[in-house]
N, C-alpha and C positions, 0 to 999 in steps of 0.2 A: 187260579187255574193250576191247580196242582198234580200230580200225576207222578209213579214209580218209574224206575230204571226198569224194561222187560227185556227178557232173553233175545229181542229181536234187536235189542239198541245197537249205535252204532259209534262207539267213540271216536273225537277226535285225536288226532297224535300229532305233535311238533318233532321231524324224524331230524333237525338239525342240528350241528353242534360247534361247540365255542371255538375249537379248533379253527373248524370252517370258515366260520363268521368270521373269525379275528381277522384272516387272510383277506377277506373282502372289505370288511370294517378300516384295517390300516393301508392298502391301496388307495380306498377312497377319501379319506385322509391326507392322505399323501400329493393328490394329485387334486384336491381340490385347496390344497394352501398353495400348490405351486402354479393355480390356476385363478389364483385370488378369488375364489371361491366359485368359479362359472362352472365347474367341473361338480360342485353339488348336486348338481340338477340330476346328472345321470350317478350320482352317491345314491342319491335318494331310491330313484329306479332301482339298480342294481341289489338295494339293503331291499324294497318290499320285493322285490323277485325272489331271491331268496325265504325269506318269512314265507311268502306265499306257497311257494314251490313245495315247501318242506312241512304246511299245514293240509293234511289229508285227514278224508273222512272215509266210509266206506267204501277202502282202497283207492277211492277218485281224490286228487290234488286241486287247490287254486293257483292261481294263477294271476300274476299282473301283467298288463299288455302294455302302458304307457310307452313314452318314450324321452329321454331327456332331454331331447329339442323342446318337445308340450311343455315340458314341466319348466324349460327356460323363457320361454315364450310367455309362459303364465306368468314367470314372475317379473321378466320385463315390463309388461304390462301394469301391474301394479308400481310396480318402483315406479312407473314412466309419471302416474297417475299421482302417489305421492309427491312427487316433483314438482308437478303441475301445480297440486294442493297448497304446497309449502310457499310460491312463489306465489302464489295468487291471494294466499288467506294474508300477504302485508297488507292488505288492498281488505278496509272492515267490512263495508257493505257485503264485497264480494265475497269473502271470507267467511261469512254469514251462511251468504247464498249456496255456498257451494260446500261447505258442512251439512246443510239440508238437504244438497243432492247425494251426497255419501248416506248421511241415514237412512234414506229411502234406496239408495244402491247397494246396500248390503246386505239383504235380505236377496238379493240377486246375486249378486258372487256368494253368498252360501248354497242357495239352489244348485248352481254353476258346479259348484265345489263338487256338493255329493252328487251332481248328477254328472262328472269327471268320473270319479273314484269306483261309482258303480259301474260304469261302462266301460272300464279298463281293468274289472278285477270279472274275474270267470271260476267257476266249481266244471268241473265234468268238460271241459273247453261250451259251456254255456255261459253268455254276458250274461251281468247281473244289470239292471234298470233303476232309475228311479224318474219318479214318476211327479213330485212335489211341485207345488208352485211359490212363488215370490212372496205373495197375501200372507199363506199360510206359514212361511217361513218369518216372516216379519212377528205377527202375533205369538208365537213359538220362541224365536230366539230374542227377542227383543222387547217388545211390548207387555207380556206378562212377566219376565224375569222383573222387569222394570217397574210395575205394578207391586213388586211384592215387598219391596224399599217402604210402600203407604202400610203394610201390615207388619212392618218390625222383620220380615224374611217368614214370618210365619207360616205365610201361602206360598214357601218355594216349592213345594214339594209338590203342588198341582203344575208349576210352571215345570218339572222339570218331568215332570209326566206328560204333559203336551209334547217336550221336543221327542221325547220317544214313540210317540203316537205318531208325532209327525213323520219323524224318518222311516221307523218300519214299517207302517203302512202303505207307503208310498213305495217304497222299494219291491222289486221283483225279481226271479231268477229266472230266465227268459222271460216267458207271460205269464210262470207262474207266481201268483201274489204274494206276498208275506203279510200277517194279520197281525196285529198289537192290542190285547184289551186287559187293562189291570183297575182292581182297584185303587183308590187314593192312600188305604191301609198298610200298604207297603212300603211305601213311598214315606209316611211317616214315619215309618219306625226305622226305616234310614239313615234319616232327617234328626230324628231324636238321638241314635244312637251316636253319630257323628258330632252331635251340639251339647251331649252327655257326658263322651271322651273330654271336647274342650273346657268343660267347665269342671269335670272332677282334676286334670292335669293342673291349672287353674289352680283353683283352691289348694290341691297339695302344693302346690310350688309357692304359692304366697305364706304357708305356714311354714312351709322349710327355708326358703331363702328369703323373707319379707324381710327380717333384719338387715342380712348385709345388700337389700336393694336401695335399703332406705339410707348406708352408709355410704354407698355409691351414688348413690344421688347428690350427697350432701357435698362433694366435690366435681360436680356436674358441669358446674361454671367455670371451671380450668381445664382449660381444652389438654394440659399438661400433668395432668392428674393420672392421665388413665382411665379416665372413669368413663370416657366416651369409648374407647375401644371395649371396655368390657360390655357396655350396655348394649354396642354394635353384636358382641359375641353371645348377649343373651339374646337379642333378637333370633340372633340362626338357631340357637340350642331349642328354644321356645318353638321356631318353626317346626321344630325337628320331630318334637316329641310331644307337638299339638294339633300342628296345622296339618302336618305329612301324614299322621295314620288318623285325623279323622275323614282325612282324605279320600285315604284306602278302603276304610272301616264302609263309610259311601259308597265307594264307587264297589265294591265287592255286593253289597245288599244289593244294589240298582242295578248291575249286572245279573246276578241270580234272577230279578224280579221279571226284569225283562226279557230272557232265555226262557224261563219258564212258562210265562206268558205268550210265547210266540206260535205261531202256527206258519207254515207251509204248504200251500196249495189247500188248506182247510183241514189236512190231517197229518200231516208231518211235523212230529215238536219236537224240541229243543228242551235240554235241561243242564242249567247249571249248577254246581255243586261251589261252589268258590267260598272256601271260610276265611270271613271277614280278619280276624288274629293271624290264620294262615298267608294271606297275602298281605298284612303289614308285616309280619316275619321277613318275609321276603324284598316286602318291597325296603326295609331299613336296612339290612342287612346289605343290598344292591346297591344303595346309595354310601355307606360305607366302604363298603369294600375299592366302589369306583373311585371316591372323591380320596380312600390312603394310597390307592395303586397310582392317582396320577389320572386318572380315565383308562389307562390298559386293560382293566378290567368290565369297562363297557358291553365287549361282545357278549363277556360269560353274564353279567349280569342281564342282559336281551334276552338271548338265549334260556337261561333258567326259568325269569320270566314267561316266557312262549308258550316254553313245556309245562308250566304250572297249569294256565290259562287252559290249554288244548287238555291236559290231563284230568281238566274238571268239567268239559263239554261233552253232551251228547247230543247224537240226533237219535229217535227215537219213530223210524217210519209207520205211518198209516195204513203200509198196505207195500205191496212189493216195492222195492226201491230201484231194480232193473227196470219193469217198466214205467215209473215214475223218470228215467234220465232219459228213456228214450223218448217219451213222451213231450219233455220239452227242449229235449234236442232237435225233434221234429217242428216244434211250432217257436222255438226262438229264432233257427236259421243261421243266416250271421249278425247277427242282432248286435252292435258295440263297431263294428264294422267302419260303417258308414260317417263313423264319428272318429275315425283317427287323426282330423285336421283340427278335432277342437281344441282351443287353450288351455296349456296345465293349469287351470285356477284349482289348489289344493292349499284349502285354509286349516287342513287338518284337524276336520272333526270328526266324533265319533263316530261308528254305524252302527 
């Protein structure tokens, strides 16, 4: 489903800045080490209010409504449950039994999750919804990723096309729907490009450094050699400049595929433009900067981020977009409302 940029689009903008953020970013900081970390909850709130706030589309802002009580609440709840877990699995039968109950209870705190995150995030002060069930989350996040272990990972790329079907289609802003339909074709050349990167990085690196791996090795068995700390330090450099931008190189294609693919109310789309080179630039560069600064450099690295993202999104209306807001400002109501006593469960997946 592919489709031009027209005179009618409507880009999005990230209008925040690092300045800003640092200000909120080092309070929060601040006050959740001296709060032994209970004071994250409202970090957390505070950091998407901001992001939210300062991501607008045609002129209209998001918005996050949470609260950091929910979000403490939520993860009470969990801690309380691993507690539970840990004291109960010395106990093997039980321990059994009650790993069986978690596998089949997490396809329900996923639900939970995105159906939290949708109903506390808003465009135009309209709730966003979602709609998903437990079943179909199970088969999505769990069962087919798990299936594709019997084809060598061959068939991830239909597993990871389900979890997108699953969450966009399921999702709404007020009553109005959002549509998901791609084909498989994109999703592999994703999939290819990402397992492409790792094997050419690979290959180069076994022709350049294959010698002195093989000299490192060879004092492997002296924990006093040194040879263990280098091998530890090829590990990260390998992750760095294998695992991290085939990472990127992913998640950039499957972002575009899926923006593009998307429909709103049956004629409002989306388009991403996001280059895959373009956003490992950035994303190495981020991870750099933060990990010489110490983390100081966190906010700026967020923030550029953001602005990247939002500077490669468009919405692209069907038809007037005035009365498209009114329209389902009239039939969401206070739609998200009714739901501010439910539990921060935010397992922090994508949408």
């Amino acid at each position: 489903m592919n489709f031009s940029q027209t005179s009618s689009s409507e880009d999005f903008e990230f209008t925040g800045s690092a300045r800003e953020y640092f200000g909120i970013w080092i309070v929060n900081l601040a006050l959740s080490i001296v709060t032994f970390g209970i004071y994250s909850a409202w970090a957390k709130v505070r950091t998407k209010k901001y992001f939210y706030q300062n991501t607008k589309v045609a002129g209209r802002g998001f918005d996050y409504h949470a609260t950091g009580k929910q979000i403490l609440i939520g993860r009470l709840i969990v801690a309380a449950g691993l507690v539970v877990f840990s004291i109960l699995s010395a106990i093997p039968l039980v321990g059994i039994l009650i790993l069986l109950v978690l596998l089949f209870l997490l396809p329900v705190l996923i639900v939970r999750s995105l159906r939290f995150n949708a109903q506390m995030s808003s465009w135009s002060n309209v709730r966003f919804r979602f709609h998903g069930k437990a079943g179909r989350a199970f088969l999505s996040y769990m069962l087919y990723p798990f299936l594709t272990v019997f084809t060598l990972y061959l068939a991830w790329p239909f597993a990871s096309r389900s979890v997108k079907n699953y969450v966009v289609n399921n999702h709404s802003l007020g009553d109005t729907a959002f549509s998901f339909e791609s084909g498989i074709g994109a999703f592999y050349k994703a999939f290819l490009a990402a397992v492409g990167w790792v094997v050419l990085v690979t290959l180069v690196s076994s022709v350049i450094f294959g010698p002195p791996i093989v000299m490192i090795a060879q004092g492997f068995d002296n924990p006093e050699s040194g040879a263990f700390a280098l091998a530890i330090a090829g590990i990260y450099v390998f992750s760095f400049v294998t695992i991290l931008p085939a990472i990127s190189i992913y998640q950039a294609m499957i972002r575009n595929t899926t923006y593009n693919n998307t429909v709103l109310g049956g004629q409002h789309r989306f388009q991403s433009t996001v280059k895959p080179l373009k956003l490992l630039l950035i994303i190495l560069t981020n991870t750099l900067a933060t990990i010489l600064s110490l983390g100081l450099l966190l906010p700026w690295a967020k923030v550029r981020y953001a602005k990247y993202m939002a500077a490669n999104t468009t919405l692209i209306p069907g038809g007037s977009l005035d009365d498209f807001v009114g329209t389902i400002e009239k039939n969401a109501g206070a739609v998200g409302d009714a739901y501010s006593d439910i539990e921060g469960f935010d397992l922090g997946l994508p949408v």
